[in-house]
C-alpha positions as CSV (number, residue, x, y, z in Angstrom):
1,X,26.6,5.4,-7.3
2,X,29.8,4.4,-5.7
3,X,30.0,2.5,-2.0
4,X,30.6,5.2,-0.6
5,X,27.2,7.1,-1.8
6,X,24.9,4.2,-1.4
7,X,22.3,4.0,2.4
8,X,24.0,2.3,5.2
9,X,22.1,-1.0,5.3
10,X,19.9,-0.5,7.9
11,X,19.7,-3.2,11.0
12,X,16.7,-3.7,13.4
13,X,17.3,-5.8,16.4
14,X,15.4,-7.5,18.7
15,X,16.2,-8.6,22.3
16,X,14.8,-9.6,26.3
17,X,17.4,-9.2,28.5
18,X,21.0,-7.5,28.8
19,X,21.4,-6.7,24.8
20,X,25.3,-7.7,25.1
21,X,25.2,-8.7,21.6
22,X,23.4,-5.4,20.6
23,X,26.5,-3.7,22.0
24,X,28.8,-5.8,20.2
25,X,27.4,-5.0,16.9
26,X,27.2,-1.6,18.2
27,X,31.2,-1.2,19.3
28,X,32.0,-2.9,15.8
29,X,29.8,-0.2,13.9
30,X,31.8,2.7,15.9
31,X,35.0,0.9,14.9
32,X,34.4,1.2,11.8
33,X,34.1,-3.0,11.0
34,X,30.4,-3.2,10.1
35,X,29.9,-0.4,8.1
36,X,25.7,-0.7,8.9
37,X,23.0,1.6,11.0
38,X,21.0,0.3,14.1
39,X,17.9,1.8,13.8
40,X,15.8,0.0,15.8
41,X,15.7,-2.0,19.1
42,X,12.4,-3.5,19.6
43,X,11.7,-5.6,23.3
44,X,9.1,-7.7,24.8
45,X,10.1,-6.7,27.8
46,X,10.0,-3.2,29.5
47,X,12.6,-4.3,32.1
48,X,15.2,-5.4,29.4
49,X,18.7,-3.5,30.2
50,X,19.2,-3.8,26.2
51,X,16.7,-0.7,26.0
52,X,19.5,1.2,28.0
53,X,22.4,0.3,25.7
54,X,19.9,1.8,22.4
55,X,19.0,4.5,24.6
56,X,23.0,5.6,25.4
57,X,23.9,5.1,22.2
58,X,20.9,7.2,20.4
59,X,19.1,4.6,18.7
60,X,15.3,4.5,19.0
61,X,13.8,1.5,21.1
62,X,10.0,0.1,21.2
63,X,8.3,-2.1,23.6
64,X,5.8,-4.2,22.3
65,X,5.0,-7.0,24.7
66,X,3.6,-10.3,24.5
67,X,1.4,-9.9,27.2
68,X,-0.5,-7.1,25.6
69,X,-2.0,-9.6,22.9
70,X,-4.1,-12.6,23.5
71,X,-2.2,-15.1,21.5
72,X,1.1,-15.3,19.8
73,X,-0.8,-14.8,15.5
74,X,-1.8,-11.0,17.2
75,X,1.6,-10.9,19.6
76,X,3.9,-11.4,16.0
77,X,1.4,-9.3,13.7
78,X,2.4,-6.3,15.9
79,X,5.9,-6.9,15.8
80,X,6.0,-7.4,12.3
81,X,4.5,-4.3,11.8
82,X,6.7,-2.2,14.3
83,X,9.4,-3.3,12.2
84,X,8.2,-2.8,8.5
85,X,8.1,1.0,9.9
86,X,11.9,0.9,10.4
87,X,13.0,-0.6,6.7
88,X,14.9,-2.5,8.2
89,X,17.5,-4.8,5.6
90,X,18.1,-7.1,8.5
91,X,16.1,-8.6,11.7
92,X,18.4,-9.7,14.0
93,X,17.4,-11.5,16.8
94,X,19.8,-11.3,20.3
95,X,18.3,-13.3,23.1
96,X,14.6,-12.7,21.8
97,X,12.9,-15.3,24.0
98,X,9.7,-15.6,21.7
99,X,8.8,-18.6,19.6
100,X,8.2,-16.8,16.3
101,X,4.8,-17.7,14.3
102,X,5.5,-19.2,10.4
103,X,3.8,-16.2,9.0
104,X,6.6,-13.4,11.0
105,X,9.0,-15.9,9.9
106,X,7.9,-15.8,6.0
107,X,7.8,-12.1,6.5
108,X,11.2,-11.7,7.0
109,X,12.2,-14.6,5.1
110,X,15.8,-14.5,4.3
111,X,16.2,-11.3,6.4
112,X,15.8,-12.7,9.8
113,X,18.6,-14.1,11.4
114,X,19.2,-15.7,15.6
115,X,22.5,-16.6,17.4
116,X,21.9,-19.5,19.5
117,X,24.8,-20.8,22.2
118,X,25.4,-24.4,20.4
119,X,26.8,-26.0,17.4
120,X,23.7,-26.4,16.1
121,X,22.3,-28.8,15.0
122,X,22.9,-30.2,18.5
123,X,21.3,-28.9,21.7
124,X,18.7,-26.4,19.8
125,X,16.3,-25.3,22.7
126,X,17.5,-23.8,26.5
127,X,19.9,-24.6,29.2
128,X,22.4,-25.9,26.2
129,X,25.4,-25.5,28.3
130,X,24.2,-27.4,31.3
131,X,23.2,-30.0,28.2
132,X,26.7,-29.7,26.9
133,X,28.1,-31.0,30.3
134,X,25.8,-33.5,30.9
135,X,26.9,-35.4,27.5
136,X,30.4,-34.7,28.1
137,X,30.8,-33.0,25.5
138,X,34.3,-32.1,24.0
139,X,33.0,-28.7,21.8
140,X,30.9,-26.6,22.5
141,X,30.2,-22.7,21.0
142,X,28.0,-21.1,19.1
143,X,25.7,-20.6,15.9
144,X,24.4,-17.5,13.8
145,X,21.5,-18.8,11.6
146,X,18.8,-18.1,9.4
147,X,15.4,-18.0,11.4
148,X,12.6,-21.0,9.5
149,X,9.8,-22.1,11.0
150,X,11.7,-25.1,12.6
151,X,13.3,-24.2,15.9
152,X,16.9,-23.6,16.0
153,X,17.0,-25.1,12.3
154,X,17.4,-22.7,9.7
155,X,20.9,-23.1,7.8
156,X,23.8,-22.3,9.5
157,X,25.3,-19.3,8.4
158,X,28.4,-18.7,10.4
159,X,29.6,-21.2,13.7
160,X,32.3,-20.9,16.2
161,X,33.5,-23.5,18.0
162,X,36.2,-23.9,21.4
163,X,37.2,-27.4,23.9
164,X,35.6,-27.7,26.8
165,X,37.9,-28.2,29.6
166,X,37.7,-30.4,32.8
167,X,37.3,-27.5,34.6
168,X,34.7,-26.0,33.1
169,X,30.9,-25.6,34.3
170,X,27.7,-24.4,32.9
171,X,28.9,-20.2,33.9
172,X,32.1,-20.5,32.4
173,X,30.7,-22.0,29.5
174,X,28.4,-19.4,29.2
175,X,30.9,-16.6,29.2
176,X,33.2,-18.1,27.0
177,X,30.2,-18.7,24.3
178,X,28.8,-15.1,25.1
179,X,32.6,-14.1,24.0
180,X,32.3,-16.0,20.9
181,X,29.0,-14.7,20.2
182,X,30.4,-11.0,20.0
183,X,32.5,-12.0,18.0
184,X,30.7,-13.9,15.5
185,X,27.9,-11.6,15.2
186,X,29.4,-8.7,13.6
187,X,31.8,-10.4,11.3
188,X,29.1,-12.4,9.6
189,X,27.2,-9.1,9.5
190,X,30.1,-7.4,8.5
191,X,30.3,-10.7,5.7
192,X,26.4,-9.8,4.5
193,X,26.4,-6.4,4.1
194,X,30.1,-6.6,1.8
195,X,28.2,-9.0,-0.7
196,X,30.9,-11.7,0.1
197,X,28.3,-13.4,2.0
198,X,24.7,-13.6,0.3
199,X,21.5,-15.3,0.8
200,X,19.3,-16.7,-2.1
201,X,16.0,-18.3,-1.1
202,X,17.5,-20.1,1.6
203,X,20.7,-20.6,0.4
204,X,23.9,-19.7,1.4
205,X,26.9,-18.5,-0.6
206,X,30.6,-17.1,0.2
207,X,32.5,-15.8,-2.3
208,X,30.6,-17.1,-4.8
209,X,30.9,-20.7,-3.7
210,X,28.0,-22.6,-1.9
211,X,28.2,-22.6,1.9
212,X,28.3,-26.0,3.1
213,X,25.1,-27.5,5.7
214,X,27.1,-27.1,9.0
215,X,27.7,-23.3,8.0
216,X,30.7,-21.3,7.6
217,X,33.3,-22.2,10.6
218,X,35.2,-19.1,12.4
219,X,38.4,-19.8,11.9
220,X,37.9,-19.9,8.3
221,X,36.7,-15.9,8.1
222,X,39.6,-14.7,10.7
């Protein structure tokens, strides 16, 4: 079987709010740069506008939300099983505002990846970039990572990073990272589903070569 014949890996994607990194992995899949299948969008939240992006672009969305289920074990046994039906290859979590249970994590283990608007390891949690100022921080960007049971800790698989400026405040910060987010989303997709990038129990590896604990950096995968 050559590239060409094999499945498209197939992507499932879960989201709250606008799904602007949905449509980021979605515009680099129509360009032809992530050669991969959405095949799933999966919400919390009936409200979320990400369920209009699936819905214009064809791709089948679910609700499933939290409230629905008395406690978070039931809430995650649910989702898990909403996405087994899909086959999915990946689980890719886009501002999902759930706390995942260890056994959804196991589930997915190795499959189930988050982008979170640090350079993590510092400022996992909320309201980073107001976090980010308040330190006086000189960096600031973003993290793609492997989902553990440990908040905002799973190895870091891909990071970008830019200076803050004097002028900056928590909303600039916040578009500039959602910009860097789109971009970083799809190339270490792109970076997975080529082989260049693989995950072994955990562990990361690019080109062959061990990725090193604060992740690949951006600028090195231009």
């Amino acid at each position: 079987m050559t590239s060409h014949d094999r499945p498209l890996p197939r992507l499932v994607l879960l989201l709250s709010g606008a799904g602007s990194n949905l449509q980021a992995i979605i515009d680099a899949i129509e360009a032809g740069q992530l050669p991969a299948r959405v095949v799933a969008v999966i919400s919390n939240r009936a409200d979320a506008p990400g369920l209009q992006r699936a819905a214009r672009h064809g791709i089948p969305s679910q609700v499933i939300s939290h409230r629905d289920h008395p406690d978070r074990a039931s809430f995650d046994a649910a989702l898990a099983s909403a996405i087994d039906h899909y086959q999915p290859d990946w689980v890719l979590l886009a501002g999902f505002m759930r706390i995942l249970t260890p056994q959804f994590v196991d589930h997915f283990r190795d499959r189930l990846l988050n982008i979170h608007p640090s350079l993590l390891p510092a400022y996992p949690g909320l309201d980073t970039h107001r976090r980010v100022l308040a330190a006086g921080e000189r960096e600031h960007g973003a993290t793609l990572h492997l989902v553990t049971e440990a908040l905002d800790a799973g190895p870091t698989v891909l990071q970008g990073r830019f200076a803050v400026e004097a002028d900056d405040d928590a909303a600039t910060l916040a578009q500039k990272v959602h910009r860097l987010e789109h971009q970083i989303y799809p190339a270490a997709l792109a970076l997975l589903v080529s082989g260049q990038l693989r995950i072994d129990q955990g562990r990361l590896f690019y080109l062959d070569q061990p990725v090193p604990a604060e992740g690949l950096q951006w600028d090195q995968v231009l």
